[in-house]
N, C-alpha and C positions, 0 to 999 in steps of 0.2 A: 421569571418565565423563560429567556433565554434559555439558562441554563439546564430547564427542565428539558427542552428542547434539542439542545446538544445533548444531554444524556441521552434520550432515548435515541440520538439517531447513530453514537457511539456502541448500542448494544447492539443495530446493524450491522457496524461494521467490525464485530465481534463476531457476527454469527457468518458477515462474508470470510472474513478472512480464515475461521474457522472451517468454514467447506471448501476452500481453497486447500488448506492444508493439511485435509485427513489422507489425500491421497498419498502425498509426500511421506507421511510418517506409516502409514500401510503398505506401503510401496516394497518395502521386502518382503512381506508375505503375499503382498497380491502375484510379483514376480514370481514366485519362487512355483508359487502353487499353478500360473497358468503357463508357466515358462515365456517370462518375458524377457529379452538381453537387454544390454545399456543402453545397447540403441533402440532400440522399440522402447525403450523407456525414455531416454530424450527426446522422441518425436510427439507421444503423449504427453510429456513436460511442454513443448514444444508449441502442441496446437493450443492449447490455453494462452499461452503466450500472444500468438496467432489472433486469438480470440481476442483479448484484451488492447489489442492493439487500436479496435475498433472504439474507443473512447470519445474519440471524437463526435463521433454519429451522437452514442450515450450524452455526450452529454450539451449537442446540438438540440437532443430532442427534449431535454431534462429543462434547455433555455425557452424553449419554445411553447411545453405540455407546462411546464412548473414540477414542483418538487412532489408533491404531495401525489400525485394521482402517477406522475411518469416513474416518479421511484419504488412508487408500490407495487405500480407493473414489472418493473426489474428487478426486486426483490421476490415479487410471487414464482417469477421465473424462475430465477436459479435453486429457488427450494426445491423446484418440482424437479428440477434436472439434477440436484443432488441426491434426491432420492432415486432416481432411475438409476446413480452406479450400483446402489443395492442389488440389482437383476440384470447388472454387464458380463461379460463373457468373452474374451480376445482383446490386442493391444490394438485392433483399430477403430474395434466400439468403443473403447477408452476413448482413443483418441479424438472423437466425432462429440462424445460428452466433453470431452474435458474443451475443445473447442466454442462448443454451444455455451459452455459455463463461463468461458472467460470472456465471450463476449458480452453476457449479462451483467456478470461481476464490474468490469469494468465502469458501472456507472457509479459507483461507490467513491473514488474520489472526486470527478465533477459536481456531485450531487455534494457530496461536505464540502468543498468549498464554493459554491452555490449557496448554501446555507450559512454558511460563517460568513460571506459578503451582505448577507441579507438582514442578518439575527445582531449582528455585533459592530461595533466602533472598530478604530483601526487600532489604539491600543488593546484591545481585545482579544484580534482575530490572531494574534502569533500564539495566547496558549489556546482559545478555541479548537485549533487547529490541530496542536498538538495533542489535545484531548480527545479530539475525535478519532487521531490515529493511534493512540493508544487500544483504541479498540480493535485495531487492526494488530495491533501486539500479542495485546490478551488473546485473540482468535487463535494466534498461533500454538499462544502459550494452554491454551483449552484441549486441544487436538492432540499431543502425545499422551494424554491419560486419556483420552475419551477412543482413541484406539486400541491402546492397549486393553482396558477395561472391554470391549464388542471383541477383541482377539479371544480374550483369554474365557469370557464369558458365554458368547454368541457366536460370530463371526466379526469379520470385518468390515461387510455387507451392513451390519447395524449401524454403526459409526454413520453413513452416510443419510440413514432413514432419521436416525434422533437430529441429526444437524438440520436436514430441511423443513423436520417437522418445527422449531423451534423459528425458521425464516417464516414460515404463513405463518405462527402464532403471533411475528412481529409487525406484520404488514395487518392486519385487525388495530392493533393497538396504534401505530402510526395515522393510517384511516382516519380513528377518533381523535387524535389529538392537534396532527399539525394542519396547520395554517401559515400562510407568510404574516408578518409582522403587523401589515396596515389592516390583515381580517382578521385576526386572529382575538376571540372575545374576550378571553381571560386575558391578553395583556393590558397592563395599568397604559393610560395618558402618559402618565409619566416617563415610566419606563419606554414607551415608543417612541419620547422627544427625546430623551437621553441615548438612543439607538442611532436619530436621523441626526442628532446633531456633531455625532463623533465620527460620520463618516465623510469622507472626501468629495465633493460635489460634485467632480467632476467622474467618479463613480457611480453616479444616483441617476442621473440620467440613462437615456436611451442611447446605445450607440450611432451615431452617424451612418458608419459603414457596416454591415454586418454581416457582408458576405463572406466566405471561408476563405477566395481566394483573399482577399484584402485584411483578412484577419494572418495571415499565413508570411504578408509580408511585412509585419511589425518586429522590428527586430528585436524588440523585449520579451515575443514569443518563442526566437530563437534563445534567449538569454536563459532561459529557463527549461526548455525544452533539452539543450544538450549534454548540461551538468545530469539533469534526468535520468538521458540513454547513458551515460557512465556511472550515475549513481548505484540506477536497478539491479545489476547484476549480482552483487551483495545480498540483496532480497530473494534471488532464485538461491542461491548457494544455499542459503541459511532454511526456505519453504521446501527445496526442492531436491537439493542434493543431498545436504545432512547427516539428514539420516541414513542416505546409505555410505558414506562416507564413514560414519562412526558404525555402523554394521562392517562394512568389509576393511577398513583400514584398523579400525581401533576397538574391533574383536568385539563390540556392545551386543548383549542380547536387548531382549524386546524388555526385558525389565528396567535396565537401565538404560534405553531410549526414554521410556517412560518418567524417567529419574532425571534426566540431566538435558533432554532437547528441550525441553520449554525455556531455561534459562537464561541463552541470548536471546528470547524473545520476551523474557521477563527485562534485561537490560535494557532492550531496544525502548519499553516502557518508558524507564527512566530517561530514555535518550529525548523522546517527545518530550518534556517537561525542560530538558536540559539547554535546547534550541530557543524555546520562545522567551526561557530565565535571559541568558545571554543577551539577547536582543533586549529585554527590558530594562536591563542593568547597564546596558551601554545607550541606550535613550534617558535614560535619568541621569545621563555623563554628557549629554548634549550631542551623542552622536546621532544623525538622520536616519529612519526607518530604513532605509535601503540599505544603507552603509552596515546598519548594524546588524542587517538581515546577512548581505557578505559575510560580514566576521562570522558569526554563529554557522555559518556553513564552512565556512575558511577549518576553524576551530573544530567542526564532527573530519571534514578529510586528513586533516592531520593525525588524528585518532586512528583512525581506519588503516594508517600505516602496519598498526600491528596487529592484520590479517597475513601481514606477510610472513608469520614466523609461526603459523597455526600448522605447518606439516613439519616445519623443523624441530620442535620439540619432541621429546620422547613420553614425555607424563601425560596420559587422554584428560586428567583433571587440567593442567595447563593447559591444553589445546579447547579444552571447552569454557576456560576463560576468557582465552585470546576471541574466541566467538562472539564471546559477551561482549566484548569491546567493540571487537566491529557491529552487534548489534546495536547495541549503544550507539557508537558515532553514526551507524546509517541513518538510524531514525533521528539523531539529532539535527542533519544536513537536511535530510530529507522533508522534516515536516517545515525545515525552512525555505526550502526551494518552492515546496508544493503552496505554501500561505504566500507566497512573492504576487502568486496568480490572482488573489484578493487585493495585492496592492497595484498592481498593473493594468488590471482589467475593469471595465462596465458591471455590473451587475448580468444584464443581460450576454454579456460575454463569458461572462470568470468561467461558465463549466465548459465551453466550447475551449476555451483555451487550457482552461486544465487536461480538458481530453488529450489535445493535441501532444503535451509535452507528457500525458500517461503513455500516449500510443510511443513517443521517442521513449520514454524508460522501458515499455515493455520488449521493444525492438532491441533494444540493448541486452535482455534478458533472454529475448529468444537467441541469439548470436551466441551467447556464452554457453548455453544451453544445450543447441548442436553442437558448439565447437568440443564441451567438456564430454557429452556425450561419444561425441566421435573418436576423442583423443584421450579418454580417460585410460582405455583400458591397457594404453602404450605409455603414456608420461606418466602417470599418478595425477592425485592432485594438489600438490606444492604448488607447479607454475601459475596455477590457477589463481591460487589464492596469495600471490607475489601480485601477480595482475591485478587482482580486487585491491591490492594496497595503495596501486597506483594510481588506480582511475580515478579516484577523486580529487585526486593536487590537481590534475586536466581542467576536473569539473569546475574546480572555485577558482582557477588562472579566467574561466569564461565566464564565470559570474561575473570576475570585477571587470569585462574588459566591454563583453555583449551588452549586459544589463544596464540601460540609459533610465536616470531617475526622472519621472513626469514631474514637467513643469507646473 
């Protein structure tokens, strides 16, 4: 039953991150056609950012409402707002949608791991975790044929009507299915003793303190929140910049966008799978949940090195490798930083604190965002992506140093 349960709430977050990312990969024709510059294109990159930063709220209310009725509501939202780019017009009605959408969006991670604290054991929750954001891969990897196909076909305008019509379709089916654990009728006795028995007790209860400021000063929320703001920036690059990087640096038409962007986000797939492997291979070698959760993030930033040599090559097929790779290690760091917040938090905590450290990843992404916006059209984007090589050795020096293992 679990597992029917993470599936479907994995094809959410196929169809978030898929509306997230039709903009990015239409992004050179929406430009072109309404004349938008860099910069009025990073400030719409920018307010989504903006938007999403508000996580915390999402996913204060997601602890509060529950999963089931608060995620449907954030889900029915952002359909409805994905369809409204179908009938936008100028870079600051963009910007006001793409605003409103990232702060809906944003309940997408608090809500999975809210669910993975709830549904799973704690050997469990590291590939739960990663399977749910695989969906978050797939979205991406869905988005540059489902562009191209409303370009070449329809318009561009389509791309955003099929993606939200397919979010209400999901928020019907969700409705009928989920429930938490102790109501939910089609789960076995069984399986709901084998659920309560594999988790940590001092997880299962009620938090003591659960006001924000006193949640804000646990220093394992810093542990996790700062690797975060230096991870994210990797994730705008790859959603956001991209494609037009491979548009105006590496001469790609809309065919072969279609052809070759989904790929790092086909890798980053395997990177979820690759995070939680690590972690389970080194608990079966007696290493501690934390520790082995470090390594597996230690082991995606070292990888991530070789973003730094994605402009210095000459061959666009090497350079769309080197992508892959840092998709790959993003998400492999990544779906382990974000599952930490299941090992560190209350139940009624985990999405609150997972907000918190989404709003520092997204802040991370806004910063890169303007900054690359601003300064692209005078440095290029080498320094950029020299940068993204680095921020992650930062991130895992503050994993092992911030991150204090509960007693």
């Amino acid at each position: 039953m679990r597992w029917s349960i993470i599936g479907l709430f994995v094809i959410a977050m196929v169809i978030n991150y898929l509306t997230r990312s039709i903009f990015g990969i239409a992004a050179p024709t929406i430009m072109a056609e309404q004349a938008i510059s860099s910069g009025q294109y990073s400030w719409i990159a920018g307010a989504f950012q903006i938007g999403v930063m508000f996580q915390p709220l999402c996913g204060y209310l997601l602890d509060a409402v529950g999963l089931k009725w608060g995620f449907s509501l954030f889900v029915a939202a952002w359909s409805l707002l994905t369809m409204a780019h179908g009938w936008m017009h100028g870079w600051l009605g963009f910007a006001g949608l793409r605003g409103a959408l990232g702060l809906v969006e944003g309940s997408g991670q608090p809500a999975g791991m809210k669910l993975v604290s709830e549904w799973f054991p704690a050997r469990e929750r590291g590939f739960a975790g990663g399977l749910y954001n695989i969906g978050a891969s797939f979205g991406a990897v869905f988005a540059p044929p489902l562009v191209a196909w409303a370009i070449l076909t329809r318009s561009w305008r389509a791309a955003f009507i099929v993606a939200g019509l397919l979010g209400l379709v999901w928020v019907i089916l969700w409705l009928f299915w989920y429930a938490r654990p102790e109501r939910h009728s089609a789960l076995s006795g069984r399986e709901r003793e084998y659920i309560v028995a594999g988790q940590e007790d001092r997880l299962q209860g009620r938090a003591r303190r659960r006001s924000l400021v006193a949640l804000l000063r646990q220093r394992n929320l810093w542990g996790i929140a700062l690797p975060r703001f230096l991870a994210d920036p990797v994730w705008g690059m790859l959603s956001v910049w991209m494609p037009l990087y491979l548009v105006t640096v590496r001469h790609f038409d809309l065919k072969q966008i279609a052809f070759f962007a989904w790929l790092p986000f086909l890798a980053a797939d395997l990177g979820c799978l690759f995070g939680p492997a690590i972690v389970s291979v080194l608990q079966r070698n007696g290493v501690g949940l934390i520790d082995a959760r470090r390594w597996a993030f230690t082991t995606g930033a070292l990888l991530m090195t070789g973003m730094i040599f994605v402009g210095m090559v000459t061959s666009p097929v090497l350079a769309i490798a080197l992508l892959c790779v840092g998709g790959f290690a993003h998400q492999t760091l990544s779906v382990t930083i974000i599952t930490m917040a299941s090992d560190l938090f209350p139940h009624d905590q985990v999405a609150t604190a997972t907000g918190f450290a989404g709003t520092a990843a997204n802040l991370g992404v806004l910063i890169f965002t303007l900054t690359l916006g601003r300064l692209v059209d005078e440095v290029g984007y080498q320094p950029f992506f020299v940068l993204l090589g680095l921020l992650d050795l930062l991130g895992a020096a503050l994993v092992w140093t911030i991150v204090r293992k509960p007693a």
